[in-house]
Backbone and ligand atoms as CSV (ligand in chain L), in Angstrom:
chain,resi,resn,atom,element,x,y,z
A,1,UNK,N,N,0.833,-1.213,0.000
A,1,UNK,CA,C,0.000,0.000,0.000
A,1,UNK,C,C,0.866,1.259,0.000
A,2,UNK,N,N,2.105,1.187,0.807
A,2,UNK,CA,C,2.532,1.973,0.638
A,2,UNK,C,C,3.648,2.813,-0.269
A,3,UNK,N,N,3.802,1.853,-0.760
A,3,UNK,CA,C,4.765,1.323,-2.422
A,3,UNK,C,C,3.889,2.398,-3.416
A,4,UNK,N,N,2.413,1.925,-3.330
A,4,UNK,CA,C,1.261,2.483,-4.295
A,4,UNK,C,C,1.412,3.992,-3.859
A,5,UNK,N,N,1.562,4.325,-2.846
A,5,UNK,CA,C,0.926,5.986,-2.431
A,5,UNK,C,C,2.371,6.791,-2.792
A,6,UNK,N,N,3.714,6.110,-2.589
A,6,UNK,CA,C,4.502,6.986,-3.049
A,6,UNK,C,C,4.795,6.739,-4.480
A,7,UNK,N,N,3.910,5.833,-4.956
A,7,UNK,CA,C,4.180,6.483,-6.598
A,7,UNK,C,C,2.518,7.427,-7.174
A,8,UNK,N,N,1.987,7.497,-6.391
A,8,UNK,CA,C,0.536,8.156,-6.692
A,8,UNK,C,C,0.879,9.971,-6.239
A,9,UNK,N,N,1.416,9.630,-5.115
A,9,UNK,CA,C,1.480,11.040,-4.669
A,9,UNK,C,C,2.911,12.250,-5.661
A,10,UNK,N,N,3.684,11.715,-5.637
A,10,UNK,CA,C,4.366,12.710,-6.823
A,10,UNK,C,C,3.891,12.764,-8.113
A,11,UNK,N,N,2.840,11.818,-8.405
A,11,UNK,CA,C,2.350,11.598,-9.870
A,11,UNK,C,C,1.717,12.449,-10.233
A,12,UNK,N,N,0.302,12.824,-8.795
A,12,UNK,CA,C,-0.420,13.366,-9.097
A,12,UNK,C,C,0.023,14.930,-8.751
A,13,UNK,N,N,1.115,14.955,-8.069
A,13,UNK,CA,C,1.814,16.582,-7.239
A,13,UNK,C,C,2.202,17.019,-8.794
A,14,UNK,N,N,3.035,16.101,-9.924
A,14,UNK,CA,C,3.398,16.356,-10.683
A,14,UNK,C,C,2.899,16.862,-12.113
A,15,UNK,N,N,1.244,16.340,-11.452
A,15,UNK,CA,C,0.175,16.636,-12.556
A,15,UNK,C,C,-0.389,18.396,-12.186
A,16,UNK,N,N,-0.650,18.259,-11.116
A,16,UNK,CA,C,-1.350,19.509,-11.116
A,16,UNK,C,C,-0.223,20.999,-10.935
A,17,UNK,N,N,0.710,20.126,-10.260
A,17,UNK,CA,C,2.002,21.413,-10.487
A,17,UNK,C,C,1.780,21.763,-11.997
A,18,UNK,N,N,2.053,20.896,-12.718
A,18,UNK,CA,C,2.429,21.393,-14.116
A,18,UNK,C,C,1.373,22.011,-15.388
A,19,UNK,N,N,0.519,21.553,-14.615
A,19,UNK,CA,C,-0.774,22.082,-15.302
A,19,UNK,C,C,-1.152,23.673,-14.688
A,20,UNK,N,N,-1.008,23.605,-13.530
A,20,UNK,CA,C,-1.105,24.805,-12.492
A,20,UNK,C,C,-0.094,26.168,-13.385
A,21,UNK,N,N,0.837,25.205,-13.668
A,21,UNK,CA,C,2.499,25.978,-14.141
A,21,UNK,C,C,1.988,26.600,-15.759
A,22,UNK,N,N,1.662,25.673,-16.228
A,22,UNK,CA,C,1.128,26.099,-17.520
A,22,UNK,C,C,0.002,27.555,-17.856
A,23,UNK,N,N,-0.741,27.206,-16.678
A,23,UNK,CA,C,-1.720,28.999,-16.589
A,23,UNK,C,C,-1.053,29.733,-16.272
A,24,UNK,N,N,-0.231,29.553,-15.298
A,24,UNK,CA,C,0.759,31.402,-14.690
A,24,UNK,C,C,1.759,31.137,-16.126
A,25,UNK,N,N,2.038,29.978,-16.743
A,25,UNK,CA,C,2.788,30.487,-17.483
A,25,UNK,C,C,2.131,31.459,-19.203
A,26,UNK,N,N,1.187,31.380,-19.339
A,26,UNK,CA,C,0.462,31.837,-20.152
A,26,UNK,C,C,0.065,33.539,-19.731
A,27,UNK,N,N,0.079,33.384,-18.151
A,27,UNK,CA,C,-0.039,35.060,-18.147
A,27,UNK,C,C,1.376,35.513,-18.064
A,28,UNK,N,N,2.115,34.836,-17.348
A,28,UNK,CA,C,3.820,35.467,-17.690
A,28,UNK,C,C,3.859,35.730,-18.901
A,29,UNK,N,N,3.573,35.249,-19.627
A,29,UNK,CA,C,3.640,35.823,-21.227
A,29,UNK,C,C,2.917,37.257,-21.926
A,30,UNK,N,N,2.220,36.978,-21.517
A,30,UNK,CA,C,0.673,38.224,-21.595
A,30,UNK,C,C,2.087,39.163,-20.946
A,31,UNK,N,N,1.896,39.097,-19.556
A,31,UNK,CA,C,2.272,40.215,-18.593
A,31,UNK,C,C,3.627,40.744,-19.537
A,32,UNK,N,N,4.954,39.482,-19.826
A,32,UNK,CA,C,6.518,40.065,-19.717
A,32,UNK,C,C,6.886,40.050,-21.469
A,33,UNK,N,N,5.864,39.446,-22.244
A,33,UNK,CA,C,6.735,39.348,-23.609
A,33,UNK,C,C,5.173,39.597,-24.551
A,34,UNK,N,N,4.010,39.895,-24.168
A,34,UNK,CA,C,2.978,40.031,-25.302
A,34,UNK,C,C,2.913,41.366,-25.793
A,35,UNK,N,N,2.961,42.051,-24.916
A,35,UNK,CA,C,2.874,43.590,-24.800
A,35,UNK,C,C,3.973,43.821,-26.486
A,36,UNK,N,N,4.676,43.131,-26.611
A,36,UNK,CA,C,5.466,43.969,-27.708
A,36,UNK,C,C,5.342,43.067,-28.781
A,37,UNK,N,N,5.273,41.673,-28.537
A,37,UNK,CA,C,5.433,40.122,-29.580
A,37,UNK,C,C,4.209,40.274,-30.047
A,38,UNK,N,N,2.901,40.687,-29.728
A,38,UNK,CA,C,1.422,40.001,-30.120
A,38,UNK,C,C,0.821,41.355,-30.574
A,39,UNK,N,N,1.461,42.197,-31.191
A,39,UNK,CA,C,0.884,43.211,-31.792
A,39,UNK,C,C,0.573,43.103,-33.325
A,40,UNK,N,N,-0.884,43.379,-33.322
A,40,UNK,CA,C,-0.944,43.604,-35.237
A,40,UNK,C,C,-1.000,44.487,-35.768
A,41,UNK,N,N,-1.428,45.056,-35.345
A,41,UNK,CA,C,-1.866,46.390,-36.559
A,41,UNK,C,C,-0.206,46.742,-36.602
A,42,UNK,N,N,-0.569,47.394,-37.815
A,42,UNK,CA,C,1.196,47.836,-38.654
A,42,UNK,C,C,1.113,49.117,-38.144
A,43,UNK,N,N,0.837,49.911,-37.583
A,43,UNK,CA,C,0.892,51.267,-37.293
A,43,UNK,C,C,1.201,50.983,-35.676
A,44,UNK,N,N,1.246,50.045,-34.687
A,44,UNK,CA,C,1.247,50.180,-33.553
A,44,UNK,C,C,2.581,49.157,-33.152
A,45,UNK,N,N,2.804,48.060,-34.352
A,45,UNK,CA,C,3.798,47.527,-34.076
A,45,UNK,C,C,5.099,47.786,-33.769
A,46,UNK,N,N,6.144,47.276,-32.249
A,46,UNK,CA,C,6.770,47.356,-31.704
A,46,UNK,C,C,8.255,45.961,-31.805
A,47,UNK,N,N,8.080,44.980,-32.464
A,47,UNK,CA,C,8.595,44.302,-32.395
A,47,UNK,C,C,7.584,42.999,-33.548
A,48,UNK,N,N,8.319,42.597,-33.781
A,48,UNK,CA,C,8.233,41.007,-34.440
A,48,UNK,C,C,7.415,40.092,-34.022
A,49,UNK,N,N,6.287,39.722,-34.786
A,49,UNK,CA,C,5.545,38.392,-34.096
A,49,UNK,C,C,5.795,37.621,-33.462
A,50,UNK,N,N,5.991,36.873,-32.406
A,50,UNK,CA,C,6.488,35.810,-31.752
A,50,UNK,C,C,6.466,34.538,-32.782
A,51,UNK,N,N,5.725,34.761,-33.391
A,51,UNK,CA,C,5.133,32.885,-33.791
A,51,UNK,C,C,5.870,32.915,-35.241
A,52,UNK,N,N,6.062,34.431,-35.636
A,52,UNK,CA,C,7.265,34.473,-36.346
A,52,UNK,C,C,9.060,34.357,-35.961
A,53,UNK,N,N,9.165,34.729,-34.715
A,53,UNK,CA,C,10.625,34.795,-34.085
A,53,UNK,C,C,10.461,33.039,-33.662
A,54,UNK,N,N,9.520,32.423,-33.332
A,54,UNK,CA,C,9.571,31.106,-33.112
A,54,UNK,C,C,10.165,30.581,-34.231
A,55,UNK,N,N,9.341,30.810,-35.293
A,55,UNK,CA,C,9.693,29.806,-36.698
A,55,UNK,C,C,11.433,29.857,-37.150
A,56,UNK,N,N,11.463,31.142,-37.224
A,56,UNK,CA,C,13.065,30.997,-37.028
A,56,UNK,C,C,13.970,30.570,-36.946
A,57,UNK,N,N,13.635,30.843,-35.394
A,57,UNK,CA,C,14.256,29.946,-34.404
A,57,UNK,C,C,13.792,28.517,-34.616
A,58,UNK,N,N,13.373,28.211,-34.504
A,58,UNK,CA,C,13.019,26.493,-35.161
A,58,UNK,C,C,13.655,25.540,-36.024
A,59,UNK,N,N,13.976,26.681,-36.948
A,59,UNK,CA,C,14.226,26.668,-38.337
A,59,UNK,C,C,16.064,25.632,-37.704
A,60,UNK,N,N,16.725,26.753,-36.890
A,60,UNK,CA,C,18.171,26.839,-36.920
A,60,UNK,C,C,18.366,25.502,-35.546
A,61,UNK,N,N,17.028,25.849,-34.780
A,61,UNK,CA,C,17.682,25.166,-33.412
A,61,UNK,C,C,15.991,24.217,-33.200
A,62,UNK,N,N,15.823,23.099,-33.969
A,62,UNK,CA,C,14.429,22.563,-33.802
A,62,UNK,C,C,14.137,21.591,-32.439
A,63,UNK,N,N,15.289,21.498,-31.808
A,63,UNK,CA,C,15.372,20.862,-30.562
A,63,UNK,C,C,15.208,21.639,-29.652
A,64,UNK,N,N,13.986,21.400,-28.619
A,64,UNK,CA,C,13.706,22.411,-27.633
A,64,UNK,C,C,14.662,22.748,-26.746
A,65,UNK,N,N,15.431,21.852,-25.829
A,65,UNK,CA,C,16.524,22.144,-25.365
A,65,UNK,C,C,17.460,23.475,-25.716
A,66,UNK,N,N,18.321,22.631,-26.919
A,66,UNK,CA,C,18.867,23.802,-27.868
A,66,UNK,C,C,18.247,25.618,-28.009
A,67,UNK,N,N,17.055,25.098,-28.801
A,67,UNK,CA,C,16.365,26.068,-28.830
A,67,UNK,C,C,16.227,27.280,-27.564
A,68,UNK,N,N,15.439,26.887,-26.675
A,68,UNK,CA,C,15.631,27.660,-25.018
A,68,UNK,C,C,17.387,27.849,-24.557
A,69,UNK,N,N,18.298,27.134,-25.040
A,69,UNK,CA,C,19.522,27.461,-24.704
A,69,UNK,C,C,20.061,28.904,-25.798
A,70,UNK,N,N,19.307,28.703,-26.721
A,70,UNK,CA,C,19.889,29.855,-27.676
A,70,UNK,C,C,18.842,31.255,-27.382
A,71,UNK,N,N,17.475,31.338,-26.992
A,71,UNK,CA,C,16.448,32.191,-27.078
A,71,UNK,C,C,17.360,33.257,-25.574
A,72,UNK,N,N,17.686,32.043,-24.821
A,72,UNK,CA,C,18.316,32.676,-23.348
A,72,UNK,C,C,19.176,33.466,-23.652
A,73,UNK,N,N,20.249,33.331,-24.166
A,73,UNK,CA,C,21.214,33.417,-24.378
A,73,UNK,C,C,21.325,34.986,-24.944
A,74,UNK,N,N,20.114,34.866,-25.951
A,74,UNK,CA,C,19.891,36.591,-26.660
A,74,UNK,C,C,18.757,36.969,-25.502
A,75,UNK,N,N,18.301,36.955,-24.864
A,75,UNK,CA,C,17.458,37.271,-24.044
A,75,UNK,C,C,18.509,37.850,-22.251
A,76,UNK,N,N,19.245,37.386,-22.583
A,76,UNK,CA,C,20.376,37.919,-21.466
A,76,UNK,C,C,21.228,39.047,-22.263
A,77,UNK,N,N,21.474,38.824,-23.606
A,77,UNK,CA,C,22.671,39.524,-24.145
A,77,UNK,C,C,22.155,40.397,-25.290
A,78,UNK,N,N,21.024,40.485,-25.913
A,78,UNK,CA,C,20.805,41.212,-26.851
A,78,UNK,C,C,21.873,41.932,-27.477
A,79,UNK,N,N,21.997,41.647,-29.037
A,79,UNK,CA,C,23.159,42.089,-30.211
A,79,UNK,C,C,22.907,41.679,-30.918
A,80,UNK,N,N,23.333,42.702,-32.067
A,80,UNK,CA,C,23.296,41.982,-33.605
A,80,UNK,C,C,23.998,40.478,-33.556
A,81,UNK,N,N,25.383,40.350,-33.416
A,81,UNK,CA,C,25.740,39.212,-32.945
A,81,UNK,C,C,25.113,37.797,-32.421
A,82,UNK,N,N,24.783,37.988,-31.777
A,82,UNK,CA,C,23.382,36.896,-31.044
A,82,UNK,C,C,22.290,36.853,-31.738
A,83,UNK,N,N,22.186,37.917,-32.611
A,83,UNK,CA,C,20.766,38.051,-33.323
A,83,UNK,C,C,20.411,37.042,-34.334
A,84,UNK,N,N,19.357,35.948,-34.305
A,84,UNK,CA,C,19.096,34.828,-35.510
A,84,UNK,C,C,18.320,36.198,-36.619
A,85,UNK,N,N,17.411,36.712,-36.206
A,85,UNK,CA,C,16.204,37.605,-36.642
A,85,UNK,C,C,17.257,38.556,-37.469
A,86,UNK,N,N,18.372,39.073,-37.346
A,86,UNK,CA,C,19.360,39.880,-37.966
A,86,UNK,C,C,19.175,41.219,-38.895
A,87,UNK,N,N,19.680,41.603,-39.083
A,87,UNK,CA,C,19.436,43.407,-39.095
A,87,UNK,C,C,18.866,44.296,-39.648
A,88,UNK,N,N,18.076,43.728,-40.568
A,88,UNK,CA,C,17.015,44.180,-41.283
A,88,UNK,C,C,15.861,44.386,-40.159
A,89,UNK,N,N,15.652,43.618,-39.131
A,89,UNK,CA,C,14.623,43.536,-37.780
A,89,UNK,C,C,15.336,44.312,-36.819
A,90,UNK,N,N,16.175,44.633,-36.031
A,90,UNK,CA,C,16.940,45.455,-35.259
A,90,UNK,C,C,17.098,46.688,-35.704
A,91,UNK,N,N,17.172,46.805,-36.954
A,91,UNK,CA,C,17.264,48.638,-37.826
A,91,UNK,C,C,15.638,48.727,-37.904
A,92,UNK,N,N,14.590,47.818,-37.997
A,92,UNK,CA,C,13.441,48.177,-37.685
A,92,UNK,C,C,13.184,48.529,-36.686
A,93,UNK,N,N,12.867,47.522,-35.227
A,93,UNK,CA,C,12.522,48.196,-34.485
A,93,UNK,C,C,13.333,48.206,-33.312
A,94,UNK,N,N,14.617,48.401,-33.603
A,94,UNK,CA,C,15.789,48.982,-32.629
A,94,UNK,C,C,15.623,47.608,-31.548
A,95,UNK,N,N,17.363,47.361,-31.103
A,95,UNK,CA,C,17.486,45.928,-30.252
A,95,UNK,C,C,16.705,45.876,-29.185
A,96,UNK,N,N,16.066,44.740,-28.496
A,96,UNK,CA,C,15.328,44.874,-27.412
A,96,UNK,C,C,15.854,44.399,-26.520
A,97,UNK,N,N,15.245,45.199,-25.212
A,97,UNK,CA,C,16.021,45.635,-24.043
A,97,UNK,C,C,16.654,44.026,-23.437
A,98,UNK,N,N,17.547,44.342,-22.511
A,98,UNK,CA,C,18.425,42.739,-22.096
A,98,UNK,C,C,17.105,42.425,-20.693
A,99,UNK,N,N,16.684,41.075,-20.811
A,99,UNK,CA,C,15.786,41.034,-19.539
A,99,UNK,C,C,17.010,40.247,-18.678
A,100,UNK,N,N,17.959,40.363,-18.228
A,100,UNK,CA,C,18.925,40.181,-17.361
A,100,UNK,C,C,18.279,40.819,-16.263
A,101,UNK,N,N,18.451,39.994,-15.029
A,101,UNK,CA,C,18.246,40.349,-13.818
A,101,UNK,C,C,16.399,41.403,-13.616
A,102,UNK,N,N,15.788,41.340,-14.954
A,102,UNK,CA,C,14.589,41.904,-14.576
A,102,UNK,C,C,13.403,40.301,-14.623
A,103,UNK,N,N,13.397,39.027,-14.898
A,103,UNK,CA,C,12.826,38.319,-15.268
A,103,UNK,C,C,13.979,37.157,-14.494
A,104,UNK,N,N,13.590,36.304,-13.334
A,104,UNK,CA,C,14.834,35.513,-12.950
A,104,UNK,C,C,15.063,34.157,-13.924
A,105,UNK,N,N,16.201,34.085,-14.231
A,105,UNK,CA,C,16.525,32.763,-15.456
A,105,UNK,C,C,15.404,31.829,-15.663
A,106,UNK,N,N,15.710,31.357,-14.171
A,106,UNK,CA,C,14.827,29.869,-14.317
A,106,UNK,C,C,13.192,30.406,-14.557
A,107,UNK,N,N,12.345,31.188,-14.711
A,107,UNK,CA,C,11.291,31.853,-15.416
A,107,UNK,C,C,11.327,31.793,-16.451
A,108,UNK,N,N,12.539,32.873,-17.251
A,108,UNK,CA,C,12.811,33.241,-18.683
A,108,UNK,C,C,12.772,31.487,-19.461
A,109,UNK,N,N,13.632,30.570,-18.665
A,109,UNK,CA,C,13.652,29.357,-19.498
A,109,UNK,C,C,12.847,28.640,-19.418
A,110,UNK,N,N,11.528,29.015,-18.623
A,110,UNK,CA,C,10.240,28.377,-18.589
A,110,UNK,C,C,9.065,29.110,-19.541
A,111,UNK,N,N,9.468,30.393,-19.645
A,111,UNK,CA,C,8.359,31.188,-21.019
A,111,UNK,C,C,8.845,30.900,-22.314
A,112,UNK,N,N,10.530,30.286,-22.290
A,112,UNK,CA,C,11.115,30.164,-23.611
A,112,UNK,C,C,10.179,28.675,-23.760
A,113,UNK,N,N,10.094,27.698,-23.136
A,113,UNK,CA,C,9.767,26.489,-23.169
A,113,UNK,C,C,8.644,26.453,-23.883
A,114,UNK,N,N,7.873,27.204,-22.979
A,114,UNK,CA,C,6.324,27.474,-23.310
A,114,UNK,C,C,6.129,28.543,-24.927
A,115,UNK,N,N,6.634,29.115,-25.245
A,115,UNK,CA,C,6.656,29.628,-25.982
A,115,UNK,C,C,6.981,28.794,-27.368
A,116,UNK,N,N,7.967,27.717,-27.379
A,116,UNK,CA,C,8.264,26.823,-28.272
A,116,UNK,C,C,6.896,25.798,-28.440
A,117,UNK,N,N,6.472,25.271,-27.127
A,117,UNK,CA,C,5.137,24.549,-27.338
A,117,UNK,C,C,4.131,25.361,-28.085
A,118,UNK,N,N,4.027,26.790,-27.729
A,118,UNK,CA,C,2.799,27.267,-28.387
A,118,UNK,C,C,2.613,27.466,-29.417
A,119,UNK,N,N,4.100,27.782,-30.340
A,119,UNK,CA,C,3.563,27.920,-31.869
A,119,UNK,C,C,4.653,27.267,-32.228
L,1,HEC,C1,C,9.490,46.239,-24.782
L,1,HEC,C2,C,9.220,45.367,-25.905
L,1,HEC,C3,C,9.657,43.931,-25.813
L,1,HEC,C4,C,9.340,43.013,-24.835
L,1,HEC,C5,C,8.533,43.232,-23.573
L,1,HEC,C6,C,9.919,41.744,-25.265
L,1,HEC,N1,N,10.578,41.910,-26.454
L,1,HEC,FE1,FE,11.481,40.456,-27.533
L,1,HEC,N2,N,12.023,41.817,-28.949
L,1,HEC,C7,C,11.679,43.156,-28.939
L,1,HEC,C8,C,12.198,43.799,-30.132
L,1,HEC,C9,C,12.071,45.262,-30.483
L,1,HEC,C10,C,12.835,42.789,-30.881
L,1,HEC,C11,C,13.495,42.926,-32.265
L,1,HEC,C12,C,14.919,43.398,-32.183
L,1,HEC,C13,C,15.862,42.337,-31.738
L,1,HEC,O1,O,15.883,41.250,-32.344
L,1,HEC,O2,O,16.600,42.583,-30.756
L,1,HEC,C14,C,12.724,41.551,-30.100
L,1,HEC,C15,C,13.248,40.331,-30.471
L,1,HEC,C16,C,13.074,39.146,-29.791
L,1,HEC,C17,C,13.638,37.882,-30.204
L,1,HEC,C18,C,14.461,37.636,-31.465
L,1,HEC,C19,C,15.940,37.903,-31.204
L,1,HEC,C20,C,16.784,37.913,-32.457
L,1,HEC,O3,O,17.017,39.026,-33.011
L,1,HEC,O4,O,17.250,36.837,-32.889
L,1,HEC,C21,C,13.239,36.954,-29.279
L,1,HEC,C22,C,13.565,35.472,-29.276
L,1,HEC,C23,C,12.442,37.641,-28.290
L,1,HEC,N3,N,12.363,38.972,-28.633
L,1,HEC,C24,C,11.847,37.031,-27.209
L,1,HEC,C25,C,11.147,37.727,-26.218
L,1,HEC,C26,C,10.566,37.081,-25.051
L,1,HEC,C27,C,10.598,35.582,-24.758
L,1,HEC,C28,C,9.987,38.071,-24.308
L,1,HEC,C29,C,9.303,37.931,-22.980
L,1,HEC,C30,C,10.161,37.447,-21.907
L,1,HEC,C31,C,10.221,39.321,-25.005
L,1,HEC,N4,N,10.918,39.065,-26.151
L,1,HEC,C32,C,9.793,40.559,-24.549
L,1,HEC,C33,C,10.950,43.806,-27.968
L,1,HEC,C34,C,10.445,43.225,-26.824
């Protein structure tokens, strides 16, 4: 019986954590990266579609791992250099800001995650 409960009880801790994780992670997004990624109209736009900066990125790094190791990486360091999106998009709408120390890592590599699942 008790064999059964310690494989039931992280199973199910592990179910609703992550499901739980999945809604705050959908407004972390809204709140820290929609505001500029999820804009349409061409007169108000601030930055690049997400689901376009996804494809991209996809394109070069289709392994999620990888992928979140490279999104971080410009997401700490912003530069042409680091830049996949490259300079035709940066002379548009000028580099975006470094979320270093405003967004803590282990977050940033949980909206990158989520962000790869979503589109
Ligand atoms: C204040 C507006 C703003 C916010 C908020 C913002 N970004 Fe950006 N982002 C930009 C701009 C502008 C660019 C295009 C210039 C560039 O690539 O640096 C960009 C580019 C990117 C790129 C492409 C980098 C490249 O050039 O290869 C990624 C990936 C990205 N953003 C992810 C995110 C994520 C994830 C969030 C939320 C944590 C976020 N951004 C929040 C403005 C923003």
């Amino acid at each position: 019986m008790l064999r059964i409960l310690t494989i039931i009880f992280p199973a199910l801790f592990l179910y609703t954590s992550t499901s739980l994780y999945a809604e705050s992670l959908e407004a972390l997004y809204q709140k820290d990266c929609a505001m500029c990624h999820e804009l349409t109209d061409p007169d108000l736009i601030v930055a690049p579609p997400m689901k376009a900066i996804v494809s991209v990125y996809k394109k070069s790094y289709p392994q999620k791992e990888v992928f979140v190791e490279h999104v971080l990486k410009y997401l700490l360091a912003p530069s042409l250099q680091n830049s996949l999106m490259g300079e035709k998009t940066i002379n548009q709408f000028g580099l975006m800001i470094s979320q270093k120390g405003a967004i803590p890592e282990d977050k940033l590599k949980a909206l990158i995650a989520y962000i790869y699942d979503k589109y």
